[in-house]
C-alpha positions as CSV (number, residue, x, y, z in Angstrom):
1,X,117.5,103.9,90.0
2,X,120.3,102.2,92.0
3,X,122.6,99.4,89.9
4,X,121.9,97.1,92.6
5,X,118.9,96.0,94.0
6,X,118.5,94.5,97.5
7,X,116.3,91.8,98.2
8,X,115.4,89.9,101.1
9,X,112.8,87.4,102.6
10,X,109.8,88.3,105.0
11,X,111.9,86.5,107.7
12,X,113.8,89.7,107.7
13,X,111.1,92.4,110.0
14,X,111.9,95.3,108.3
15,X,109.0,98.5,109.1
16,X,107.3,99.2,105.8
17,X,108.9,102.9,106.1
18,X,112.2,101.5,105.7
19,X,111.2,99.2,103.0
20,X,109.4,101.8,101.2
21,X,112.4,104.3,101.6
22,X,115.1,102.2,100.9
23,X,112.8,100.6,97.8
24,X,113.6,96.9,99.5
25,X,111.8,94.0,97.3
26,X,110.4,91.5,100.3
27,X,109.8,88.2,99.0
28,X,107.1,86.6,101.4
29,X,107.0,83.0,103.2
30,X,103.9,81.2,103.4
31,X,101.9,81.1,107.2
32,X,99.3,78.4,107.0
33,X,97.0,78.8,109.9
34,X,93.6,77.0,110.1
35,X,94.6,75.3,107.0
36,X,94.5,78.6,105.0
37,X,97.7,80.4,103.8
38,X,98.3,83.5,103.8
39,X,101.5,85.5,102.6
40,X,103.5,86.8,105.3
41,X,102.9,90.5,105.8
42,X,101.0,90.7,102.5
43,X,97.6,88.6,103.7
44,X,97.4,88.8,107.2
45,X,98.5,91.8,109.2
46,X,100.5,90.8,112.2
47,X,98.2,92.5,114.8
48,X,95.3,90.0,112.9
49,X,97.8,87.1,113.4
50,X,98.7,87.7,117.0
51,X,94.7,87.9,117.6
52,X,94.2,85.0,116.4
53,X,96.9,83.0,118.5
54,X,95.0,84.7,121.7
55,X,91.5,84.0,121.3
56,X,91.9,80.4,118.7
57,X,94.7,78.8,120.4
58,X,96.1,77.9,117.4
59,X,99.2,76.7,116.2
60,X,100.7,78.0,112.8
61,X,103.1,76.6,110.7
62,X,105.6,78.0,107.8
63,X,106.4,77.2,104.6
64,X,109.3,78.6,102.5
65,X,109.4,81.1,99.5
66,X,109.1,78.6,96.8
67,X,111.5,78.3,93.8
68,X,109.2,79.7,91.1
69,X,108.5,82.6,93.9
70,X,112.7,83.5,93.5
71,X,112.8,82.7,89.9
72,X,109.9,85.6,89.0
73,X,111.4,88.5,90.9
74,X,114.9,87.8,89.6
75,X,114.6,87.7,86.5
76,X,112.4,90.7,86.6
77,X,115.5,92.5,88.1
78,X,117.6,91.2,85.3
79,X,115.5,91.8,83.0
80,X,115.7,95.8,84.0
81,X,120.0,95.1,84.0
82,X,120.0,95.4,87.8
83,X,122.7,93.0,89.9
84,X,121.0,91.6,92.7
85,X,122.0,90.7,96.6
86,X,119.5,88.2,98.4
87,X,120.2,88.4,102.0
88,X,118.4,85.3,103.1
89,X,117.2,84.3,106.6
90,X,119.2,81.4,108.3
91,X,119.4,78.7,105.7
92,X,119.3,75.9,108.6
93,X,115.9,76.8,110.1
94,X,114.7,76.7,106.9
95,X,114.6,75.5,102.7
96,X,114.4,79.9,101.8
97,X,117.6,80.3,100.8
98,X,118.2,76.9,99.1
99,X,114.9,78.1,96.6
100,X,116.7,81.1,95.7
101,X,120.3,79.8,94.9
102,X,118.0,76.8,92.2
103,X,116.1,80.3,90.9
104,X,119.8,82.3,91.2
105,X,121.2,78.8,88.9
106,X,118.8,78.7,86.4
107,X,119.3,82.5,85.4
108,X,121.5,84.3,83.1
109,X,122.1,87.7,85.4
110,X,124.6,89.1,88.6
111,X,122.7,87.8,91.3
112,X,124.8,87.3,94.7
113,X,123.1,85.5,97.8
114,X,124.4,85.9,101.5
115,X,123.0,83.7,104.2
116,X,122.4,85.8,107.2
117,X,122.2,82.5,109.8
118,X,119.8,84.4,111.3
119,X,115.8,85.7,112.1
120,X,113.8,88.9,112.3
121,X,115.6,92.4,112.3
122,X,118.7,91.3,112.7
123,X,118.5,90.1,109.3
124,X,116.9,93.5,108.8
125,X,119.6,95.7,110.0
126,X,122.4,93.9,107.4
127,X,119.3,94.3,104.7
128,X,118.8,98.6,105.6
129,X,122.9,98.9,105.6
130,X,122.7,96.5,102.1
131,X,120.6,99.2,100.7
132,X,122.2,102.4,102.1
133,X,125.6,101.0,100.9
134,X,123.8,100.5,97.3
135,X,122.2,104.3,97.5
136,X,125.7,105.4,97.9
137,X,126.8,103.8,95.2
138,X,128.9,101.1,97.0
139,X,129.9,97.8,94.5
140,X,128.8,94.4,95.7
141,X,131.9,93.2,97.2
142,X,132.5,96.8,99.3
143,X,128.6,96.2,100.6
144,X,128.8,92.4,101.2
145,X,132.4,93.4,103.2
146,X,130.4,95.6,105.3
147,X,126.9,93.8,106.3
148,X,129.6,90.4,106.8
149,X,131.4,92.7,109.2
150,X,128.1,94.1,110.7
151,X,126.9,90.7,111.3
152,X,129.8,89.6,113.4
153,X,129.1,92.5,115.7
154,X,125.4,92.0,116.2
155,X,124.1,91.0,119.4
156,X,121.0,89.7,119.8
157,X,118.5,88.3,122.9
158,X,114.8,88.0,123.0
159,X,112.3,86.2,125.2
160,X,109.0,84.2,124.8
161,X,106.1,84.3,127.0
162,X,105.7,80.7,126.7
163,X,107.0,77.8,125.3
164,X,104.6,76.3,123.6
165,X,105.1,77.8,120.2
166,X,108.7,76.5,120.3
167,X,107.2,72.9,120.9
168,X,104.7,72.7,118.3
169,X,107.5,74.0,116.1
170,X,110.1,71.4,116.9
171,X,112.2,73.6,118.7
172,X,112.0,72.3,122.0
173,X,111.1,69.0,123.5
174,X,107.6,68.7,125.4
175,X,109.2,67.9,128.3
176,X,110.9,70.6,128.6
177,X,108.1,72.6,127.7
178,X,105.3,71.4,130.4
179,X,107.9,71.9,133.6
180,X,108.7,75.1,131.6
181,X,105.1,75.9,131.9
182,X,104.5,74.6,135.5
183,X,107.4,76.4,136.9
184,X,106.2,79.8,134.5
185,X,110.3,79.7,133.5
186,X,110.7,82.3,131.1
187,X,113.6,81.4,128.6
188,X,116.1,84.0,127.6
189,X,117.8,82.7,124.2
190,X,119.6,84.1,120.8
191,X,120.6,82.8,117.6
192,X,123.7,80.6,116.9
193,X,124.8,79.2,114.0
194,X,121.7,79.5,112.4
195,X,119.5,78.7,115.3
196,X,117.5,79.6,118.3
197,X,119.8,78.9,121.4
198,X,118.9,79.3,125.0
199,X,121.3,81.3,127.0
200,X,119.8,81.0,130.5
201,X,116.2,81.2,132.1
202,X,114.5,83.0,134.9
203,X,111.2,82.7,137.1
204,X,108.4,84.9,135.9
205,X,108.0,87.3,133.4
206,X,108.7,90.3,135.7
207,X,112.7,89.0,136.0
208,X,112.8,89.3,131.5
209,X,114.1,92.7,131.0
210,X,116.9,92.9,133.9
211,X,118.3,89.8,132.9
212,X,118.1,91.0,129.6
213,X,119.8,94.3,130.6
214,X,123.1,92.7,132.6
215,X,123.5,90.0,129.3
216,X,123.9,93.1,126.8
217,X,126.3,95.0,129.5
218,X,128.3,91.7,129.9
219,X,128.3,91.3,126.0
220,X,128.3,94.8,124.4
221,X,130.0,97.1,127.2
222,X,127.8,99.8,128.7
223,X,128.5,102.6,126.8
224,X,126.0,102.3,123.8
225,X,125.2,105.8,123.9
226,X,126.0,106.1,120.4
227,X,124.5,103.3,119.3
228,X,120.3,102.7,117.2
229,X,119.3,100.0,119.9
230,X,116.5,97.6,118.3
231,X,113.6,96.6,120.6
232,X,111.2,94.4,118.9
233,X,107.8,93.3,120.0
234,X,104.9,91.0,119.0
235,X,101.7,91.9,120.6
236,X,102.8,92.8,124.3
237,X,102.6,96.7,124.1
238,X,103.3,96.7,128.1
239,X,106.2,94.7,128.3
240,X,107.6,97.0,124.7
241,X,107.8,100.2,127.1
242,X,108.9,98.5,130.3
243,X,112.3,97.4,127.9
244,X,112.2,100.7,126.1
245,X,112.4,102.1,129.9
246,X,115.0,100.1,131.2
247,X,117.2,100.7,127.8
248,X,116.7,104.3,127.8
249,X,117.4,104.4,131.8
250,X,120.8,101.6,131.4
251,X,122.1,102.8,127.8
252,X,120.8,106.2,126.7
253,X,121.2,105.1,123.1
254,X,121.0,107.7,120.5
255,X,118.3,106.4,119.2
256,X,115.6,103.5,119.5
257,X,114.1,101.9,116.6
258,X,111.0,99.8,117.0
259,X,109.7,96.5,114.7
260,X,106.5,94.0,115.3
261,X,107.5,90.3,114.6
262,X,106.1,89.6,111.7
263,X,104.1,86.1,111.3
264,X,106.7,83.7,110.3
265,X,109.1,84.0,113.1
266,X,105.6,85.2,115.1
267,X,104.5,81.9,114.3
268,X,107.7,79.4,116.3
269,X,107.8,82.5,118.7
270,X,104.0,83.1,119.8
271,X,102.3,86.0,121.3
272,X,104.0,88.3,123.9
273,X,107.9,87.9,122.8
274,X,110.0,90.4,122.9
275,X,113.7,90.7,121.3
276,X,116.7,93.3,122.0
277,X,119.6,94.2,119.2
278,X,122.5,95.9,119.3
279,X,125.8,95.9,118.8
280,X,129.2,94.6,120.8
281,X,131.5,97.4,121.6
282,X,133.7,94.9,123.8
C-alpha cells in the first residue's frame, strides 16, 4: 500500500482502467437532471446521460462535492496513516475545492490540496502522474514539483457542437448563442485561468478538426511523435475517429489515449464535443 494516496474529483475524466490500476479514490459531483440527482459516474453512465440530452432536450445542472462528502473519505485515509493529495478541478468554475480545504481544516492528518484551474482529463493527466510518482515512491513535494511543472506544459482545445449547453450554464450570453446557432459557428476554445475561453470560431462542423490541428502545431511544435496525445469524446463516435485520423496522419504520436466526458463537464459542454491534449514542445 502506497504512503500517499491520490485523490481527485469526478471533474477529472479519468478511464476506470486507470483508476482501478493506479487505485485513484474519485470523489463524485452531483448532476441533477429532471430534478433527480445522480452521482457523477457512479448513477448515471455517461452513454445514459448523453441519451438523454438527445432525445429529452434537457438541460442539466451541477452541484459540488459537498463538505461532509471530503470530510468522510479523509479521514478514512487518515485513519489508515496515509498523507493525502487532492487534485481538485478549477476552483473558479466551481465551490469543489473550497469543500475540501473546510473538510482538509477540520482534520488532524497530512492532507495537501492542489487546484488544477482546470476540467476533464487534463486534470486527469496531473492525477495518473500524482499516482505513478506516489507508486514510485516519490514524497509530496517531489510529486506536487512534477504535476505543477506538467501543468504548465499542457495544452488543451476542444469544441462543442452547439452552444446552447454553454448558455443555460452561464457561460455564454444568449445572444451570442442564437447568431451562433443561426450562423452554425462552431467555437474552438480552452481553459484559462480556471475557465473556458474561446480561442477562435469557424463555419460548420466539418472546418473543427483542421483548425484544431494548425492551433496544436502553432502551440506545441510538430514533432509530437514522442508524445501520449489525448482525444476525448462525448457521444460523437464519428467525429472521435475523424480527429484520431487527422492526429495519427499530422503527429504520429506514440500513442493515443481515449476518454468520454463524463456528466459534469458533459453537462455545460452537451452532446457531440470533442477535446484534444497534449503537450507544448515550443
Amino acid at each position: 500500500m502506497n504512503k500517499i494516496k491520490i485523490i481527485c474529483d469526478s471533474l477529472s475524466d479519468i478511464p476506470k482502467e486507470l483508476i482501478d490500476k493506479y487505485d485513484i479514490e474519485v470523489v463524485p459531483l452531483t448532476v441533477i437532471l429532471d430534478d433527480k440527482e445522480y452521482k457523477d459516474g457512479v448513477d448515471i453512465s455517461n452513454d445514459e446521460f448523453y441519451k438523454i440530452l438527445r432525445e429529452q432536450n434537457a438541460y442539466p445542472k451541477t452541484s459540488q462535492v459537498t463538505y461532509p462528502q471530503f470530510k468522510e473519505v479523509f479521514e478514512k485515509y487518515v485513519n489508515e496513516g496515509r498523507q493525502i493529495l487532492y487534485i481538485a478541478g478549477s476552483s473558479v468554475a466551481t465551490g469543489t475545492y473550497q469543500s475540501a480545504v473546510l473538510a482538509k481544516n477540520d482534520i488532524d492528518g497530512e492532507i495537501y490540496t492542489y487546484d488544477s484551474q482546470t476540467f476533464s482529463y487534463v486534470i486527469g493527466i496531473l492525477v495518473v502522474k500524482a499516482a505513478e510518482l506516489a507508486q514510485q515512491g516519490k514524497d509530496i513535494d517531489e510529486i506536487l514539483d512534477e504535476i505543477k511543472a506538467l501543468r504548465e506544459k499542457t495544452y488543451v482545445l476542444f469544441s462543442v457542437d452547439t452552444l446552447e449547453y454553454l448558455q443555460k450554464g452561464g457561460r455564454i450570453s444568449s445572444t451570442k448563442a442564437a447568431i451562433g446557432s443561426i450562423l452554425n459557428i462552431k467555437p474552438i476554445l480552452d481553459i484559462k485561468n480556471g475557465l473556458v475561453s474561446p480561442v477562435c470560431q469557424v463555419r460548420g462542423k466539418k472546418h473543427v478538426i483542421s483548425k484544431m490541428i494548425e492551433l496544436i502545431k502553432e502551440n506545441c511544435g510538430t514533432d509530437l511523435t514522442n508524445q501520449v496525445i489525448c482525444i476525448g469524446y462525448s457521444d460523437d463516435f464519428k467525429e472521435k475517429d475523424k480527429l484520431t485520423e487527422a492526429v495519427k496522419e499530422e503527429f504520429n504520436p506514440k500513442e493515443i489515449l481515449y476518454f468520454q466526458v463524463g456528466t459534469c463537464v458533459g453537462s455545460h459542454a452537451g452532446p457531440g464535443s470533442t477535446v484534444i491534449i497534449c503537450l507544448k514542445n515550443k
